[in-house]
C-alpha positions in Angstrom: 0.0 0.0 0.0 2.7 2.3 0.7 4.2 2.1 -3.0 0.6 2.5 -4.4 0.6 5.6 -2.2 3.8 7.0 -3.6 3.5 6.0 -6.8 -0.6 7.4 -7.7 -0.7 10.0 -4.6 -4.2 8.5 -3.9 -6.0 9.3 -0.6 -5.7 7.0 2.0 -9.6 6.6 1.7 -9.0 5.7 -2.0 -6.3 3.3 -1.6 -8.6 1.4 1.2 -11.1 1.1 -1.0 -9.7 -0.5 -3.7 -10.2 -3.8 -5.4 -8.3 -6.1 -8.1 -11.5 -5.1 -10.5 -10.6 -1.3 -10.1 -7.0 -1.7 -11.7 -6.8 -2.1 -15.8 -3.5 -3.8 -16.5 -3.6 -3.3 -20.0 -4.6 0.8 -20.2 -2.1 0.6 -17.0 -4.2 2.1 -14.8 -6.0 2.6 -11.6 -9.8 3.3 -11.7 -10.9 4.8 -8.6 -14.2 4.0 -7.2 -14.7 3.5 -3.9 -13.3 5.1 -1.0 -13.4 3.9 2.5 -14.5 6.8 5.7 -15.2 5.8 9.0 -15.1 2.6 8.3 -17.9 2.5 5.7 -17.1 1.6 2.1 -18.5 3.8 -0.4 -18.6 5.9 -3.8 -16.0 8.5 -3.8 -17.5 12.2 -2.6 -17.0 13.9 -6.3 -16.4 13.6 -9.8 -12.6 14.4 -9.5 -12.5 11.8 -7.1 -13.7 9.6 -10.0 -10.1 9.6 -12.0 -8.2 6.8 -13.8 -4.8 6.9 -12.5 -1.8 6.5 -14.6 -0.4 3.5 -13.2 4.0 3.4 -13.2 4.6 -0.2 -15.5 7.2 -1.2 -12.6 4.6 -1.0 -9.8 1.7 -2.4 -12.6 4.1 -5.6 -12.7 4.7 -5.8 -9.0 1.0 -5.5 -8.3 0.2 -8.4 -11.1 2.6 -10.6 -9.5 1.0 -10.2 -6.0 -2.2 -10.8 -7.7 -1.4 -14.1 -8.6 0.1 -15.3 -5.2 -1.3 -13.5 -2.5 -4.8 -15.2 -1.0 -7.2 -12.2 -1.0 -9.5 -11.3 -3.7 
């Protein structure tokens, strides 16, 4: 999480809500959609929250190999 952080600059609300779904591997980029406050997932607050973010091809790869071996969905 912390090189999704530096890497996009997303919200801390924005990186908890993410999910495999909301990352395109092939535009290489993050699609944000949810956002986490209080506790409560939810839709993100505004239309710029609603931004595709240009995702680094170093980080894309390191996130498609955790994909495939880490146990969450």
């Amino acid at each position: 999480m912390a090189f999704l952080d530096a890497f996009t600059g997303l919200r801390i609300s924005e990186l908890l809500g993410l999910k495999w779904d909301d990352i395109d591997f092939e535009r290489s980029e993050i699609n944000v959609r949810h956002a986490v406050v209080y506790g409560v997932v939810g839709h993100c607050k505004s239309k710029a929250s609603k931004r595709p973010v240009a995702l680094d091809p170093v980080l894309a790869e390191t996130l498609r190999q955790w994909r495939f071996t880490t146990p969450y969905n």
